[in-house]
C-alpha positions in Angstrom: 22.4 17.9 0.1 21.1 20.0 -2.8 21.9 17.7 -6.1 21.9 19.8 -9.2 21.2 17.7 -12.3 22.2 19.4 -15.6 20.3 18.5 -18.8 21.9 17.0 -22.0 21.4 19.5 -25.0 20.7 16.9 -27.4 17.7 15.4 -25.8 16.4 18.3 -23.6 12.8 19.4 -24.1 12.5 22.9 -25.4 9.7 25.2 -24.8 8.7 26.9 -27.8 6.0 28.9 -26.6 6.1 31.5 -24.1 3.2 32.4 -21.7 5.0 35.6 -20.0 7.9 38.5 -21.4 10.9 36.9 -19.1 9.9 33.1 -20.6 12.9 31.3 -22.1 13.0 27.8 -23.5 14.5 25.8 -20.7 13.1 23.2 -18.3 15.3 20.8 -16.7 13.9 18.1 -18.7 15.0 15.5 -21.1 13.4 13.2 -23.5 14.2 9.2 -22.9 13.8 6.1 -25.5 13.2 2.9 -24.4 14.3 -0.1 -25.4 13.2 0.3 -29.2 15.1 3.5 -29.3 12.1 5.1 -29.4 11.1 8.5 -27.4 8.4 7.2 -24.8 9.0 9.0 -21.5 10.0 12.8 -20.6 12.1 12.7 -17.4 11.4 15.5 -15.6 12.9 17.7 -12.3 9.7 18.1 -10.1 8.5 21.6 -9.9 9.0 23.9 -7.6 7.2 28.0 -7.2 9.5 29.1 -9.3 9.1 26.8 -12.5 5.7 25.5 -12.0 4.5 27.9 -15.1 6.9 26.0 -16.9 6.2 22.5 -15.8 2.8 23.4 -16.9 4.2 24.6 -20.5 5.9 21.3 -21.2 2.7 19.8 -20.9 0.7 21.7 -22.7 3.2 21.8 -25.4 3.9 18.0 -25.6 0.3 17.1 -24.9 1.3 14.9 -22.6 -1.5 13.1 -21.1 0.0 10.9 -18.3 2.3 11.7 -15.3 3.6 9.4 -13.2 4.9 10.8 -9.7 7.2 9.4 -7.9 7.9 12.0 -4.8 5.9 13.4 -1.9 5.1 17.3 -1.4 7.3 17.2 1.4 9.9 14.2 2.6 11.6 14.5 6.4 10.5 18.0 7.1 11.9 19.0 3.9 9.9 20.3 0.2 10.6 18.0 -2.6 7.9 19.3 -5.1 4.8 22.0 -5.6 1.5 20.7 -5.7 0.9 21.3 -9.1 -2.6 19.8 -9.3 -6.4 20.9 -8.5 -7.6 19.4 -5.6 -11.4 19.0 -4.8 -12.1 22.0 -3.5 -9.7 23.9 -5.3 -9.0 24.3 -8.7 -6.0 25.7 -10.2 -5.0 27.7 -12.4 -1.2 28.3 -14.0 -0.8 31.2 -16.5 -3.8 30.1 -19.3 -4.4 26.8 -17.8 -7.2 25.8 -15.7 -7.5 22.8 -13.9 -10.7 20.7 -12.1 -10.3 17.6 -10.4 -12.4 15.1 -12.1 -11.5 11.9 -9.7 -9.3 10.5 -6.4 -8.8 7.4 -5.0 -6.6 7.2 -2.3 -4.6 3.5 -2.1 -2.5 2.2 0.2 1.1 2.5 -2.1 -0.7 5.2 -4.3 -2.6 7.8 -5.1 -5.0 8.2 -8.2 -6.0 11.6 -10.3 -7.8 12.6 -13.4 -8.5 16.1 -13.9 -8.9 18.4 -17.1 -7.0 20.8 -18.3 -8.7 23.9 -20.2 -6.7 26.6 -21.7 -8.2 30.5 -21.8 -6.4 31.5 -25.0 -8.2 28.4 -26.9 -11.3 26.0 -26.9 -8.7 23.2 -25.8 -9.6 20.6 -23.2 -7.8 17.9 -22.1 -8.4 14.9 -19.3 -4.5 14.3 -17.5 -4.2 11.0 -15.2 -2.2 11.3 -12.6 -0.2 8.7 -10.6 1.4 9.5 -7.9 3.3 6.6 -5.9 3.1 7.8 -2.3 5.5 5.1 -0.2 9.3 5.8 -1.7 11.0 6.6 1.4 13.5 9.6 0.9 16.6 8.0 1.5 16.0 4.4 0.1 14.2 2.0 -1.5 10.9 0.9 -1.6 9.3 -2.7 -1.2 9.2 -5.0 -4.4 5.9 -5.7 -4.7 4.4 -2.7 -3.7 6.2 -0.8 -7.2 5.5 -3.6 -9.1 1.4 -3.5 -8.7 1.7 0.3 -8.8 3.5 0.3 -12.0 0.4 -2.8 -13.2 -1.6 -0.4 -12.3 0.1 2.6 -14.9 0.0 0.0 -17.3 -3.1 -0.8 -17.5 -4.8 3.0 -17.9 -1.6 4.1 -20.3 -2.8 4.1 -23.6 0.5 3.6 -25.9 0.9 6.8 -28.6 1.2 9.6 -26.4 4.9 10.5 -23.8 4.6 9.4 -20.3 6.0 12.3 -18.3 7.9 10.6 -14.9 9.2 12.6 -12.1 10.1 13.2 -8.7 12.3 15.6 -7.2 16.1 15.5 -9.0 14.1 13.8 -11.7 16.9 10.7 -12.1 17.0 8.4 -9.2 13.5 7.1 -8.8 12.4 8.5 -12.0 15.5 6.3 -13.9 14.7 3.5 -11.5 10.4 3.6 -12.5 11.3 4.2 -16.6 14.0 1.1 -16.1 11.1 -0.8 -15.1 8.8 0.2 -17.2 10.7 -0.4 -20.2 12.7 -3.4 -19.2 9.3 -5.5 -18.5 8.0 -4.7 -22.0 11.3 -5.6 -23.4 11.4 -9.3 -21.3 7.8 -9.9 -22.4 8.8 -9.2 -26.0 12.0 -10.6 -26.6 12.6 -12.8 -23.4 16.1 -10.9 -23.1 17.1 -7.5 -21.2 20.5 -6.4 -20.0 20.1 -3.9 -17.0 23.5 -2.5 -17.7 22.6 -1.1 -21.0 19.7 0.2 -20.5 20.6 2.2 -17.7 23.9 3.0 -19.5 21.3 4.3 -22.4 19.0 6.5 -20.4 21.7 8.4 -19.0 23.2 9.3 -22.6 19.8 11.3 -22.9 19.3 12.6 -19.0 23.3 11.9 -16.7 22.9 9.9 -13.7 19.7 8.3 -14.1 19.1 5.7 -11.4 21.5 7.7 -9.4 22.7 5.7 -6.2 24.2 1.6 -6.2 21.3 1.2 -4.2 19.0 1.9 -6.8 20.6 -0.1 -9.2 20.2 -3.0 -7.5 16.6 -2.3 -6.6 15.8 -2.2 -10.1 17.1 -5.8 -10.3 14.9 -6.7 -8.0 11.7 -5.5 -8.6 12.4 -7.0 -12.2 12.5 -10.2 -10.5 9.0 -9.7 -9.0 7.7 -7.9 -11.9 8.5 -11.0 -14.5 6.8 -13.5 -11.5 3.6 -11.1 -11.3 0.4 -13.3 -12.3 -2.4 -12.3 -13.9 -5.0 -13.5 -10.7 -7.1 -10.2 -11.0 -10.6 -11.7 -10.9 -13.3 -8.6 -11.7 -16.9 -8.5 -9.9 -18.9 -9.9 -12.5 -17.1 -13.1 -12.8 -16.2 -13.9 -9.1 -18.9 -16.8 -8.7 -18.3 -18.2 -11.7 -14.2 -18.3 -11.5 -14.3 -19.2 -7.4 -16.7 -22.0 -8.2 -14.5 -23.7 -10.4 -11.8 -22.7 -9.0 -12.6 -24.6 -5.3 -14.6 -27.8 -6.9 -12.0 -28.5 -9.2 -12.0 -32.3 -9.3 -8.6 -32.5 -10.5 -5.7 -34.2 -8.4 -4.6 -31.6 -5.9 -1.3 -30.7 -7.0 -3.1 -30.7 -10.4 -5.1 -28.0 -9.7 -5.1 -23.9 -9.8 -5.7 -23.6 -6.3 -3.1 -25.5 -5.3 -0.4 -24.1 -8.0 -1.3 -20.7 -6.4 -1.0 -21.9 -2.7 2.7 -23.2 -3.6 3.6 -20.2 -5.4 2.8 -18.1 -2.4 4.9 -20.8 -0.4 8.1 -20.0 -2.4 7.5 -16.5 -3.1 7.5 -15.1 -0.4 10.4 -13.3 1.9 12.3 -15.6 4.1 14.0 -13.0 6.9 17.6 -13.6 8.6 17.7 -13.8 12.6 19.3 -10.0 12.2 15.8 -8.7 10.7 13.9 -10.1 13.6 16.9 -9.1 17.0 14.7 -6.8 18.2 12.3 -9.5 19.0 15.2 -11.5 19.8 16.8 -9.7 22.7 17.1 -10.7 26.3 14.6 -8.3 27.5 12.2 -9.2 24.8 12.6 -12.4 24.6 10.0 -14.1 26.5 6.9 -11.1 25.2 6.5 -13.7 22.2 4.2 -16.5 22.3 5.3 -18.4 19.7 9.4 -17.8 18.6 8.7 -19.3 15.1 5.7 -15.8 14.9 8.9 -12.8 15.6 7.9 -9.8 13.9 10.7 -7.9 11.0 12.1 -5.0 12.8 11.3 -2.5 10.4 8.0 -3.0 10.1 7.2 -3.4 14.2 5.5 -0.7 16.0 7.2 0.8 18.4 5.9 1.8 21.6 6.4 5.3 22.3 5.3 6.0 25.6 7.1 6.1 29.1 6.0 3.0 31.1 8.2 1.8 34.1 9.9 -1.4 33.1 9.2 -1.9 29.4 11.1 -1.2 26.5 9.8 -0.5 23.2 9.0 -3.9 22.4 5.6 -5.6 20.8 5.0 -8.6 19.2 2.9 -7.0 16.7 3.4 -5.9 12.4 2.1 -3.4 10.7 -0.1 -4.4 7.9 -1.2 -2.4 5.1 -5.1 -2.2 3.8 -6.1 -1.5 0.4 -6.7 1.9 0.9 -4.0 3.0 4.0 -0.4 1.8 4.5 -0.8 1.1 8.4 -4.4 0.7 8.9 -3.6 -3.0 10.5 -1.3 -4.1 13.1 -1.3 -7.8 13.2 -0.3 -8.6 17.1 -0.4 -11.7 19.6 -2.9 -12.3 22.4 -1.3 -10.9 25.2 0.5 -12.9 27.7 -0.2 -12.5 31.3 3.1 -9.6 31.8 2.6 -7.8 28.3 -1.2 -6.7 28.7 0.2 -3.0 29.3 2.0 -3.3 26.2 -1.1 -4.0 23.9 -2.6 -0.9 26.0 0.5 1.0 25.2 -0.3 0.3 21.5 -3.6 1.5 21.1 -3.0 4.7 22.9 0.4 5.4 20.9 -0.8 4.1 17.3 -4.0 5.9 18.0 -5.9 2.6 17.6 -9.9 2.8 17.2 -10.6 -0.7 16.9 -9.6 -3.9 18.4 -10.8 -7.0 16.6 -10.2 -10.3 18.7 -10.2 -13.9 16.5 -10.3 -16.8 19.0 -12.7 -19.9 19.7 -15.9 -19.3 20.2 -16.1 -20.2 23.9 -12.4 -18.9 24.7 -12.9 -16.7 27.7 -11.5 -13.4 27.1 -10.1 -12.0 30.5 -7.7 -9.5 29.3 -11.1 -7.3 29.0 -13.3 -5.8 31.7 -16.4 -6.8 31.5 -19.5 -5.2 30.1 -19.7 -1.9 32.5 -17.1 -3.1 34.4 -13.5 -1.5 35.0 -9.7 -2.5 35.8 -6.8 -1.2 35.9 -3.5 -2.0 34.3 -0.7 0.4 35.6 -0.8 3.2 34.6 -3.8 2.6 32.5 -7.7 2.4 33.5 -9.8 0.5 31.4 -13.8 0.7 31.6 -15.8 -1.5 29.4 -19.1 -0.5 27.6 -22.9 -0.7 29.1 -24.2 -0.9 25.6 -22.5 -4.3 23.8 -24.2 -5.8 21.2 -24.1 -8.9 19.0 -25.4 -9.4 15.4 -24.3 -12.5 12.9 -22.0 -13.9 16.0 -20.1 -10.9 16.1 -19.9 -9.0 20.0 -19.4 -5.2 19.5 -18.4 -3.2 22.5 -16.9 0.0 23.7 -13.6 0.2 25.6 -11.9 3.4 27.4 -8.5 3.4 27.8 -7.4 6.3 30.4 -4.4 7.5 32.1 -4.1 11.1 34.0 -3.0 12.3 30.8 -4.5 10.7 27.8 -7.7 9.4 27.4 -9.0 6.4 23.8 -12.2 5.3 23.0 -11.7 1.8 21.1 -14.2 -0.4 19.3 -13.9 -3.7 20.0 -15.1 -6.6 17.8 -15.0 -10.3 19.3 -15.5 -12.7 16.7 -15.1 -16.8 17.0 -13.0 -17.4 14.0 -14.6 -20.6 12.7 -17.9 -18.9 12.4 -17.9 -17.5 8.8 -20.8 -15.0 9.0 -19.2 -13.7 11.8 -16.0 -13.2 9.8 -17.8 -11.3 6.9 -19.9 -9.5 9.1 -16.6 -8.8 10.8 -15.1 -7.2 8.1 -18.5 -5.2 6.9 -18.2 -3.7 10.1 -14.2 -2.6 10.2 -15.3 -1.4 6.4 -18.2 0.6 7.8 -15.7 2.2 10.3 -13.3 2.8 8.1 -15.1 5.2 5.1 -15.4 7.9 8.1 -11.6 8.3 8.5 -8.3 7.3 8.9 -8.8 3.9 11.0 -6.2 2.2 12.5 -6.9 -1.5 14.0 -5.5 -4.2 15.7 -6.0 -7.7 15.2 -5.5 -9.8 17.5 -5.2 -13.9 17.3 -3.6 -16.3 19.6 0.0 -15.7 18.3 -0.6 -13.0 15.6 -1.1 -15.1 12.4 -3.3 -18.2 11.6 -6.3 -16.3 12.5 -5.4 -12.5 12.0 -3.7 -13.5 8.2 -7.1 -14.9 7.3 -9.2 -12.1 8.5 -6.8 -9.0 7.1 -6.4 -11.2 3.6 -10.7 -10.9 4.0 -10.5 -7.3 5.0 -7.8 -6.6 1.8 -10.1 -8.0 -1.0 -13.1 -6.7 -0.2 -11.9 -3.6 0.2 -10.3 -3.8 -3.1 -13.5 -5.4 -4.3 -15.8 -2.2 -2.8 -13.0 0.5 -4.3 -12.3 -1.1 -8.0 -15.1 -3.5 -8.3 -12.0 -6.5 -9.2 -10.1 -8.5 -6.4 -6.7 -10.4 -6.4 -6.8 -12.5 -3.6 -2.3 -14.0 -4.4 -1.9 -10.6 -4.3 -3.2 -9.5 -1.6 -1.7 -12.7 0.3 2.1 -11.4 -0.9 1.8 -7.8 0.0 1.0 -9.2 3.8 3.3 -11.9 3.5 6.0 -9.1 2.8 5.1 -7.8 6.1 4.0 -11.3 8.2 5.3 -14.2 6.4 4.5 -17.2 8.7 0.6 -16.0 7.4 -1.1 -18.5 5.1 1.0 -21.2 5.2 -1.8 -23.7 5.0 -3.5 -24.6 2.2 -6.8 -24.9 4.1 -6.4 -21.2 5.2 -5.7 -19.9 1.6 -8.6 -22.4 0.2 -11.1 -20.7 3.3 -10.4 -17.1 2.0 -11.8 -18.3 -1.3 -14.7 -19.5 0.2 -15.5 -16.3 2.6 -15.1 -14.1 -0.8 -16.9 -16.6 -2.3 -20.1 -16.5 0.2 -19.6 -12.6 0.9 -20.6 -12.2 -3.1 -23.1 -15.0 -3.1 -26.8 -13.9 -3.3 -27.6 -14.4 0.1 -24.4 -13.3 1.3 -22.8 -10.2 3.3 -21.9 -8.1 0.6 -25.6 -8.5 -0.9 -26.4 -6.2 1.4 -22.7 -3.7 2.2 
């Protein structure tokens, strides 16, 4: 369903300058106040072909110098908005403005640009950051915490003076939703007071229907909640064996100390999930593929097995987890039992998985495996182990090949004994290594998908983040798997021991000495 959104006159942007004969002054755009009453945001329609010369005219007229995008190029099979940005090997240029990419980062929730912006009918230059939140599904909602650190994120590059230009494709329902945020949070943090209902009710006197759906409106309630509990844990590079030191020989009584505060907050934050969230794991037929019933995965974040195999159903016990830098580049799953090894096989060849990493005791016999140059089958599949393995800081590499008639994977896999914890960090180095080439999907595996596989993906998370932005936040990487795998991390000893890997993978002699 096409929406069409028409603009209030009063607060409409009007484009004064015109780059072409046919030019007028319309965009479907409005200007919004926040909760001072003061103009802070343009809420914008995204472009499409046929007004992208005057999407770029607002911008150059307002000088705006920040966009926040809230919409992908295209959304179920359908095109939401024009790419209206220079990309590396490609710069653009829209009637007397040309554009170079200066920077990209690619996160898991979002994507980050600066480029410049030069104008041909002036000496003008100016630098544009761009963020553009990349995991709004089309028809929904999307998770709490994940728009929370992307809008911490906007805050912390927005310099205050200039207008924050927000859009996405209608330019009300996640745009409303983001400004709501944005200006709500500074409103609690000021005045310890906000009332939803009048905010919204204010936006849409400048731009109608703004947070558009009852969906959306209670979203925003939401991710207020999580906004106003966000803490301040980001530690940057330069201070990491400083604050970590203190931080795990505090002498104080246990529940006395920051450590512990953190552990607990974790412990009540997170998402408790209804039986209905987890039926699929629940069903007769499913039923006895888990290991542990307490370890079910959340239905909507399972991976579902795709392919045709006689007598199974789509079924895993398994979560997708995301990295730093890619939504789904971990899927947390069980050892297998003895009837649900063609499932984890299944897995690989339908998530196109390229690594499997296995956490278990160092002298656990692994017999799920061939091994090394050796071959079995699992109908219909045909796996042949490596000639070549090879071990270095406790970690066994190998080389697996998954074959059927018709498909054929090449996996890495990585056997590490989980109390060694050079072999963790090593572990992680390597995934890393692997990882900078392309996109990288792995799976974890640990005796019942947690314990283990939390503490190794947490690992994974923060030095990621550590390598990319040179800070880490090791709650917040715990929450954002937790909102995925909550029955992760529910020791203290496991949060305390992912301190203390960070804390020796930064230590002079330590791993990342040397990534």
């Amino acid at each position: 369903m096409f929406v069409v959104i028409f603009v209030d006159d009063h607060s409409r942007v009007i484009l004064e300058d015109t780059w072409d004969d046919g030019d007028n002054d319309y965009i479907n755009a409005n200007f919004i106040k926040d909760f001072n009453g003061q103009r802070m945001y343009i809420a914008a329609q995204g472009p499409k072909n046929n007004t992208l010369t005057d999407f770029w005219r607002m911008i150059w007229q307002e000088n705006v110098r920040f966009i926040v995008m809230l919409t992908n190029i295209v959304e179920n099979g359908k095109n939401k908005c024009t790419q209206y940005w220079p990309t590396k090997d490609k710069p653009l240029e829209v009637g007397p403005c040309k554009m170079h990419l200066l920077k990209e980062n690619v996160y898991a929730f979002h994507t980050f640009r600066k480029f410049t912006v030069q104008s041909t009918t002036s000496s003008a230059k100016r630098t544009i950051t761009h963020f553009h939140y990349t995991a709004w599904p089309d028809h929904g909602t999307p998770e709490e915490l994940g728009l929370v650190q992307f809008h911490k994120a906007v805050t912390r590059s927005y310099h205050p003076g200039g207008l924050m230009l927000v859009h996405c494709s209608a330019g009300v329902g996640r745009t409303g939703t983001f400004i709501g945020l944005d200006s709500l949070l500074k409103q609690g943090r000021e005045t310890e007071r906000i009332n939803v209902f009048e905010f919204v009710k204010q936006m849409r006197e400048d731009r109608m229907t703004m947070v558009q759906t009852p969906d959306q409106y209670i979203f925003l309630h939401k991710v207020l909640l999580f906004g106003f509990q966000d803490k301040d844990t980001i530690i940057h590079e330069s201070d990491i064996p400083t604050k970590l030191t203190e931080l795990l020989q505090d002498s104080a009584p246990l529940n006395q100390t920051a450590l512990y505060k953190e552990y607990k907050f974790l412990q009540t934050a997170k998402p408790v999930f209804e039986v209905d969230d987890k039926e699929d794991g629940m069903k007769p037929e499913n039923k006895d593929k888990n290991s542990n019933m307490n370890v079910i995965p959340v239905s909507k974040y399972r991976p579902y097995l795709t392919s045709y195999v006689k007598g199974r159903t789509d079924y895993i016990n398994a979560v997708c987890v995301p990295s730093f830098s890619n939504l789904s580049a971990n899927i947390l799953t069980q050892a297998p039992l003895q009837d649900t090894n063609v499932d984890l096989w299944t897995l690989c060849v339908d998530h196109d998985v390229k690594a499997i990493v296995i956490l278990s005791d160092a002298n656990e016999e692994i017999d799920w495996i061939p091994k090394k140059g050796c071959s079995c089958i699992c109908a219909p599949y045909n796996l042949t182990s490596g000639e070549t393995g090879s071990s270095i800081s406790g970690v066994t590499q190998d080389k697996l090949l998954i074959q059927t008639d018709s498909t054929k994977q090449d996996v890495d896999v990585f056997h590490i004994p989980f109390e060694n914890d050079n072999a963790m960090l090593k572990g992680v180095e390597l995934l890393l290594e692997k990882g900078k080439v392309n996109e990288y999907t792995s799976v974890v595996i640990s005796k019942d998908g947690a314990g283990p596989a939390g503490v190794f993906c947490v690992l994974h998370n923060a030095l990621q983040q550590l390598r990319m932005d040179g800070e880490v936040d090791l709650l917040t990487t715990v929450r954002l798997i937790h909102t995925r795998r909550p029955e992760v991390i529910t020791k203290m000893e496991e949060y305390r021991r992912c301190y203390e890997l960070l804390l020796l993978s930064v230590s002079e002699d330590g791993i990342y000495a040397n990534m």
